[in-house]
C-alpha positions in Angstrom: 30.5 -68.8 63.9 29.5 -69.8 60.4 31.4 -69.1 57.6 29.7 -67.6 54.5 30.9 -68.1 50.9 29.5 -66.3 47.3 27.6 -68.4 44.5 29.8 -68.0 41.5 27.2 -69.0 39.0 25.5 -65.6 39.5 28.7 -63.8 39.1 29.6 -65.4 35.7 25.8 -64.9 34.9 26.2 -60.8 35.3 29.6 -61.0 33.3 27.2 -63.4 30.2 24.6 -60.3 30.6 27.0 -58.0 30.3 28.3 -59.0 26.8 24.4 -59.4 26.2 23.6 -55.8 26.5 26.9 -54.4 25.3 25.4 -56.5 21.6 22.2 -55.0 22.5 23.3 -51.2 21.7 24.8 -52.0 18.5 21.4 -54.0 16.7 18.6 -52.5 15.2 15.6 -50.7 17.1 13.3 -50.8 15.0 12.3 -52.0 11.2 10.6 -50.0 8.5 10.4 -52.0 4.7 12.3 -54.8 6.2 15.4 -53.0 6.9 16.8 -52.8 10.3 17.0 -48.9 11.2 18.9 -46.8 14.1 20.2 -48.6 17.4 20.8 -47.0 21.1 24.2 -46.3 19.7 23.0 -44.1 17.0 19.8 -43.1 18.4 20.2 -39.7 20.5 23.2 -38.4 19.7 24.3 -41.9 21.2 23.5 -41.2 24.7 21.2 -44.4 25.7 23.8 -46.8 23.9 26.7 -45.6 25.8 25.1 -45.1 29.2 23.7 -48.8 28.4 27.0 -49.4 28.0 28.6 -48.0 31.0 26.0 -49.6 33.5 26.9 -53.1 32.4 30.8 -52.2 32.4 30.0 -51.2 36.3 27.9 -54.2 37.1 30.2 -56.6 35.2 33.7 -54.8 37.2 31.7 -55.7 40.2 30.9 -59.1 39.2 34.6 -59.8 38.5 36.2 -57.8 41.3 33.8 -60.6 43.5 34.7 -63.7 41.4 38.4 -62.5 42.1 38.3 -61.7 45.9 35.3 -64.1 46.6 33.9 -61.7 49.9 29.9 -62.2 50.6 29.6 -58.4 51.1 31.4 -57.6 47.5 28.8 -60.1 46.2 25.9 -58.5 48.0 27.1 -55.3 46.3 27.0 -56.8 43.4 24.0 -57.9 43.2 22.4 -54.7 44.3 24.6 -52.9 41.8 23.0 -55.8 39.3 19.8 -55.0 40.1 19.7 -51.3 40.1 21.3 -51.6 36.7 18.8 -53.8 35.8 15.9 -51.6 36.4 17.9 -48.6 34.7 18.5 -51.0 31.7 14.8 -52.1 31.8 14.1 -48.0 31.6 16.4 -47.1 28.5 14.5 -50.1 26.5 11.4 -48.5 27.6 12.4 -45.5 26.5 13.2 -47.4 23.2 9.9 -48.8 23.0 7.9 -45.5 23.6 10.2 -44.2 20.7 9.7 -46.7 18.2 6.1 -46.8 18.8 5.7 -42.8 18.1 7.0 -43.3 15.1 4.6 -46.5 14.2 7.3 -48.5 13.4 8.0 -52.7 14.2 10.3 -53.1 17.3 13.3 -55.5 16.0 15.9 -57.3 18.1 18.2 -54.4 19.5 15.2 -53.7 22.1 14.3 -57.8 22.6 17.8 -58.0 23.8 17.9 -54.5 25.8 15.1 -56.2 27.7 17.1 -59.8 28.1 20.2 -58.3 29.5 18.0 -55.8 31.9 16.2 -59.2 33.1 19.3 -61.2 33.7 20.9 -58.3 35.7 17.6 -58.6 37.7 17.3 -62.1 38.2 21.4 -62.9 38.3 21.9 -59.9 41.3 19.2 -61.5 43.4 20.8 -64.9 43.0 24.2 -63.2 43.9 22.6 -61.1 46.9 22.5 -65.4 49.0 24.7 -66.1 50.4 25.8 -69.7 51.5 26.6 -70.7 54.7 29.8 -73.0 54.7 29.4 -76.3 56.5 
């Protein structure tokens, strides 16, 4: 029987995109006059920033819990946990996006970065969903 082991470079990948999207919530969504204005934190009463928030916190405890008991099944959870939270990332900066553009403003970096992290969640929990086989 062969003997299947996680990547780790995936792992610490999800915990990088993590921190990513945590800094996302906290820049600016949009500019007006130059001037950085609002951010997911802000925006809404605050509700996208901190659900932005929580979803990395749950991919990145998954990430960890793998690194630290290095099973292939936590690390295929992982990386579908990485990849739903990805796409529900990806949906709060489009939510961003529909937002700033109804009120004809210039996107700035907070929602750039929104998408980065929801990408790397993407990309990293597919990488994390292989494993290898041990020789």
């Amino acid at each position: 029987m062969e003997e299947k082991t996680i990547k780790v470079w995936p792992l610490f990948g999800m915990v990088v995109a993590v921190v990513v999207s945590i800094i996302s919530v906290f820049l600016p969504l949009y500019t007006y006059a130059s001037e950085g204005r609002s951010s997911l934190i802000e925006d809404s009463g605050g509700d996208l920033g901190r659900m932005t928030i929580i979803i990395a916190v749950i991919i990145g405890i998954a990430a960890v819990l793998t690194l630290v008991t290095k099973k292939p099944a936590l690390s295929k959870l992982a990386g579908v946990v990485s990849i739903l939270g990805g796409l529900a990332i990806a949906g709060i900066g489009g939510i961003a996006v529909f937002a700033v553009n109804t009120l004809n403003m210039s996107i700035a970096s907070g929602v750039y970065l929104v998408f980065v992290g929801a990408a790397m969640f993407f990309i990293l929990g597919i990488a994390s969903m292989k494993s290898k086989k041990k020789s």
